[in-house]
C-alpha positions in Angstrom: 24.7 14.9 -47.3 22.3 17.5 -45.8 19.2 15.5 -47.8 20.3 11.9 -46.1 20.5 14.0 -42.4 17.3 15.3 -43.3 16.2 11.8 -44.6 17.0 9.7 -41.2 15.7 13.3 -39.1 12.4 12.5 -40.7 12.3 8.9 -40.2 13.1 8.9 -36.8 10.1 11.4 -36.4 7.7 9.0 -38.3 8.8 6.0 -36.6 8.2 7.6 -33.1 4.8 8.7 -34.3 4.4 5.2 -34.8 6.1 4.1 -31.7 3.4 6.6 -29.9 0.4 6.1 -31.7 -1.1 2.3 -29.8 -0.5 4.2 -26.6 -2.5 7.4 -27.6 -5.1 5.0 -28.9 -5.3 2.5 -26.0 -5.3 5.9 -24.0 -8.1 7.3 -25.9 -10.6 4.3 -25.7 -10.0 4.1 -22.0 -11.7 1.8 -20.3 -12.8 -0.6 -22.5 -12.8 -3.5 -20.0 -12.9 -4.6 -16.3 -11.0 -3.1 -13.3 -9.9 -4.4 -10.4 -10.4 -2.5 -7.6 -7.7 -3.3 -4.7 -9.2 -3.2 -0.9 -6.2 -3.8 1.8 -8.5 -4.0 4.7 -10.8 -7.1 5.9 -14.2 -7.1 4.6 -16.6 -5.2 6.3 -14.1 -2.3 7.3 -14.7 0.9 6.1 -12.8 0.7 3.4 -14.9 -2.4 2.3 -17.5 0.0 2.5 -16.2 2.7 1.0 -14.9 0.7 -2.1 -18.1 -1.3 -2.7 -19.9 2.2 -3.2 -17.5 3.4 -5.1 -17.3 0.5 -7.7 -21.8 0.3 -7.5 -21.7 3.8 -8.5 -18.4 3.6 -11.4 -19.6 0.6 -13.1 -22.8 2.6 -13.7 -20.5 5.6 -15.4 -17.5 4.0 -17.2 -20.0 0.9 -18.1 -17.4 -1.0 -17.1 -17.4 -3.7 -14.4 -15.0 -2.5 -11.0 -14.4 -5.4 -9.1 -13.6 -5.1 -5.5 -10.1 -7.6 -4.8 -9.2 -8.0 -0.9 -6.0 -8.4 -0.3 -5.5 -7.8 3.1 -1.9 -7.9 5.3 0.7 -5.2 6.2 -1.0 -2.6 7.5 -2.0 -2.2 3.5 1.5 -3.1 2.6 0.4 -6.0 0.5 -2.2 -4.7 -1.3 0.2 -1.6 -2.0 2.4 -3.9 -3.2 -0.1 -5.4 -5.3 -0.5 -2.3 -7.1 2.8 -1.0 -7.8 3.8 -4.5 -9.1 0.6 -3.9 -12.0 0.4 -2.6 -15.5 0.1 1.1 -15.0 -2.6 1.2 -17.6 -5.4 2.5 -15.2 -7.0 -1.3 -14.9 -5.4 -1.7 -11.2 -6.4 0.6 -9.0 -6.1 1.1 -5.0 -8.1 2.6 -2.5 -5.3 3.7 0.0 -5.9 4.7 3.5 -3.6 8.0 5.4 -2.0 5.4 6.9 -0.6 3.6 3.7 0.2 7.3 2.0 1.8 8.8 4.9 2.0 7.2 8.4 3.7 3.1 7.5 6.4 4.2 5.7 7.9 6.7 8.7 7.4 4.0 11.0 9.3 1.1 9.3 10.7 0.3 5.5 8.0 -0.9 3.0 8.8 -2.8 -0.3 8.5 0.4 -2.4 8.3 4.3 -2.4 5.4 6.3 -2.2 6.3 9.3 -3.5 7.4 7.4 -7.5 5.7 4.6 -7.3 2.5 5.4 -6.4 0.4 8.3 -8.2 -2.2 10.0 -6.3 -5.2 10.3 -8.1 -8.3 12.0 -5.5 -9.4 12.3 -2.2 -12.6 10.3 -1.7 -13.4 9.9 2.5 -12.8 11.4 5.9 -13.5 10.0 8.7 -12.6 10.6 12.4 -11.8 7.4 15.0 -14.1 6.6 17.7 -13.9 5.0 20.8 -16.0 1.9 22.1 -15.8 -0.7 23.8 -18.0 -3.8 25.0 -21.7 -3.8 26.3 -20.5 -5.4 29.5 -17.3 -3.2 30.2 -16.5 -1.1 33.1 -15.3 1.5 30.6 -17.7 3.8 30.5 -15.8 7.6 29.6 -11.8 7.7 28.3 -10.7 8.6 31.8 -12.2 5.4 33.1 -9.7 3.5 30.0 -7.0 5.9 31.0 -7.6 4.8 34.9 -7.3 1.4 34.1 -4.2 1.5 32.0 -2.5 2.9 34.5 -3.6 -0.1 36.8 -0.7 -1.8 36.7 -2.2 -5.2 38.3 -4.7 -5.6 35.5 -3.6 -5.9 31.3 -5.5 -3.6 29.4 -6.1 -4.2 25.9 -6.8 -2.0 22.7 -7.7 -3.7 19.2 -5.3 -2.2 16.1 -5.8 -3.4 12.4 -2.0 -2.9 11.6 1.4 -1.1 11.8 0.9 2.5 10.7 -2.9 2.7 10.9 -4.8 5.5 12.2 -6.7 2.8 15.0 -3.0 2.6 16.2 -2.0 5.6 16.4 -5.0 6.6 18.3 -4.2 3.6 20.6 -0.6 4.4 21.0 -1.3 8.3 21.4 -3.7 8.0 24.0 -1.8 6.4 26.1 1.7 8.8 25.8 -1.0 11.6 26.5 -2.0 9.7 29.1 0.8 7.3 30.8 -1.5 4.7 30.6 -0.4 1.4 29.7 -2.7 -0.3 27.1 -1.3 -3.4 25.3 -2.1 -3.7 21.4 -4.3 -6.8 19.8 -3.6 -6.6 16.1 -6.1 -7.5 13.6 -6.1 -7.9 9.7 -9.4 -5.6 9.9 -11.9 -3.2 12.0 -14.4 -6.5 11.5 -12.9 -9.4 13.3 -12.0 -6.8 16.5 -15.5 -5.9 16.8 -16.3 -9.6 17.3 -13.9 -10.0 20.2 -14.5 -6.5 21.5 -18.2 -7.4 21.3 -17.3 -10.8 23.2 -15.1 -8.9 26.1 -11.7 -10.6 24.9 -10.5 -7.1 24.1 -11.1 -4.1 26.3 -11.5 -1.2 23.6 -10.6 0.2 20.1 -10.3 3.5 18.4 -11.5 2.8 15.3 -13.4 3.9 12.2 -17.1 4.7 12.9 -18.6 3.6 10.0 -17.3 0.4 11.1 -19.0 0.5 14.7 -22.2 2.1 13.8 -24.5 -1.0 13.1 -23.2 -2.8 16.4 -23.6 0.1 18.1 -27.1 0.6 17.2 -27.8 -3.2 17.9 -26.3 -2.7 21.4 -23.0 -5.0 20.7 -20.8 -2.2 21.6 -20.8 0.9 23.5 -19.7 4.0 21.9 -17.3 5.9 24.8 -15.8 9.0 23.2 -15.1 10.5 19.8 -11.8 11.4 18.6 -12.6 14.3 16.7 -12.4 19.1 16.8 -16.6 18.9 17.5 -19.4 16.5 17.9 -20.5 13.8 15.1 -23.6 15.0 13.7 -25.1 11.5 14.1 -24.1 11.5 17.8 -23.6 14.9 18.7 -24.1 13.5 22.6 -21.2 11.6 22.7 -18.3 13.3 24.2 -15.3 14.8 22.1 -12.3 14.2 23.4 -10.5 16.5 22.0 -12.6 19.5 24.6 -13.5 16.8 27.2 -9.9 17.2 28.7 -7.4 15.8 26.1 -6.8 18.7 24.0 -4.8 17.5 20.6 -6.1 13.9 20.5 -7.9 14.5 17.6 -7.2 11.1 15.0 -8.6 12.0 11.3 -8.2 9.4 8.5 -9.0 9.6 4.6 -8.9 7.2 2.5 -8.4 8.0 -1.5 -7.6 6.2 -4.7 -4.5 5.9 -6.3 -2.7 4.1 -9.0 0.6 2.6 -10.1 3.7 5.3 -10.6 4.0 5.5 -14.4 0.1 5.6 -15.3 -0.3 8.2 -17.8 -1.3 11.8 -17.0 -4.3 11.0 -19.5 -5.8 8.2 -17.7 -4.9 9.4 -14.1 -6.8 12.6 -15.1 -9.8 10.8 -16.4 -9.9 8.8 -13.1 -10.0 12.5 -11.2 -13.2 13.3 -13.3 -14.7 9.7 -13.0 -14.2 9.9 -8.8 -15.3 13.2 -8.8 -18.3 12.3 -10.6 -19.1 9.6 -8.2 -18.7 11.3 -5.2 -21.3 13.8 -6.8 -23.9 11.1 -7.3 -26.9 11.5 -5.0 -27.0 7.7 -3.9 -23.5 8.5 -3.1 -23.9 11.3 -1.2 -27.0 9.3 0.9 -24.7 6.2 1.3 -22.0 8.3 2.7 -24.0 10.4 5.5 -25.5 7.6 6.4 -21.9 6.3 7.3 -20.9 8.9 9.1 -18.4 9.5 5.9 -17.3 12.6 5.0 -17.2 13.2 1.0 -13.9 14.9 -0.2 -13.0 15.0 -3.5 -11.1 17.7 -5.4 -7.5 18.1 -7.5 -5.0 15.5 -8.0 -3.1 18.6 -6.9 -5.1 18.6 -4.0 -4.8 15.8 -2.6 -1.0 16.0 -3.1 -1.2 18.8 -0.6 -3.2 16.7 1.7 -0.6 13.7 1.5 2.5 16.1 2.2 0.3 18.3 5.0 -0.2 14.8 6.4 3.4 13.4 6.4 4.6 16.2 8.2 2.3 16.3 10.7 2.4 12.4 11.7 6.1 12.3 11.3 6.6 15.1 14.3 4.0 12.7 16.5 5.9 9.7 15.2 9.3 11.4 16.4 7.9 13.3 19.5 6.7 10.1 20.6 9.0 7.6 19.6 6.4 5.0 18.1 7.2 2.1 16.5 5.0 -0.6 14.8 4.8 -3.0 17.5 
């Protein structure tokens, strides 16, 4: 009896072995063939940007193609979706704004849970909001927009790319600092605002600066103040907000990749090195600063920290000032 026990104990070992050993394998030879690269924003965002420098530079290290797929809607809720919904064999993967990780999903119910569903992999951008508006507007400082808002015979307008985003919050902070009244203009991206900021059919937007920079430059738009602690180092002349009579209205937002809950700890750690190793590429590094992007990087564990530092902190602003998507 005890050699039959022992009999079926082994076989059940051997057949588990060989239950475990195509995963191991396919593991092992990881990648060995395209990825798609989800983008939830509009092309020619910043996290466009971000993402197309980001596959350039990882094709050239896995020698694998990474393909950049739009899928735009939500607030990022669709392209999130998107993701969870895929094989979590490391071939999907998302690059998630703060907003998708930490802000949407206090502010109303999304179609899956963040904290099982979604595995943080690394920390890849910061960037802080700034605000501009048209070449034409009277707006010329953030206490001329917070004069006009509270002009109640006159509609002022603020361009937002989506429940939950960091341009939103910005938009809907400001004016509870405020007590201005600024009405939002939702977009599916920082791109087709710019166009009707640029035209005067929206009065302003706190945005991304990556996304504003060339316009700015070109003279479509008019950089007013930056929502940041201290001066941008590629316009340390425009005033901070943040010590220019608003203390506390200072808007960060990172963006980092992620990939379906489930994914094995082998390939979610071999994603870490790969994204690290990019972000430590010198054409990287120049694309970046030239972006006004701020390189990050680090631990899964890390970023974790960041996520849960993050959810805390927008929840008690989400709370304090009873904001709601709309």
């Amino acid at each position: 009896m005890k050699t039959i026990t022992r009999r079926i104990a082994a076989m059940a070992l051997l057949t588990g072995a060989l239950l475990a050993a195509p995963a191991q394998a396919q593991e092992a030879a990881f990648p060995n063939r395209g990825v798609r690269f989800l983008n939830p924003f509009a092309p020619g965002g910043t996290s466009d940007l971000i993402g197309r420098i980001l596959a350039d530079q990882l094709s050239q290290q896995i020698g694998q193609r990474v393909v950049v797929d739009t899928k735009t809607g939500g607030g990022g809720v669709i392209a999130t979706q998107e993701l969870v919904r895929s094989a979590p064999d490391g071939y999907t993967i998302l690059l998630a704004s703060m907003g998708i990780m930490t802000i949407t999903p206090q502010m109303q119910t999304v179609p899956y849970d963040v904290a099982t569903d979604i595995v943080p992999v690394a920390s890849i951008a910061s960037v802080y909001n700034i605000l501009v508006t048209g070449p034409q507007s009277p707006i010329r400082t953030w206490q001329d927009l917070a004069r006009l808002g509270r002009d109640r015979s006159r509609t002022t307008t603020c361009a937002t790319v989506g429940a939950g985003s960091s341009q939103q919050l910005s938009c809907i902070l400001f004016s509870a600092l405020t007590g201005a009244q600024i009405t939002q203009v939702p977009y599916r991206g920082g791109a087709p605002a710019i166009l009707d900021i640029t035209s005067g059919r929206v009065d302003v937007m706190f945005g991304n600066m990556p996304e504003f920079l060339g316009q700015i430059r070109d003279g479509g738009l008019r950089a007013v103040a930056y929502g940041a602690a201290a001066a941008s180092p590629l316009m340390p002349e425009l005033p901070v907000i943040s010590t220019d009579g608003l203390p506390g209205f200072v808007i960060p937002s990172w963006f980092a990749v992620v990939l379906p809950g489930r994914t094995p700890d082998a390939i979610t750690d071999r994603w870490n090195t790969e994204l690290n190793r990019a972000l430590a590429a010198p054409d990287v590094q120049r694309r970046f600063a030239e972006n006004g992007l701020q390189r990050l990087g680090g631990t899964r564990q890390d970023f974790q920290r960041q996520i849960e530092a993050d959810r805390v902190r927008w929840g008690a602003i989400i709370r304090e000032h009873n904001i709601r998507p709309d």
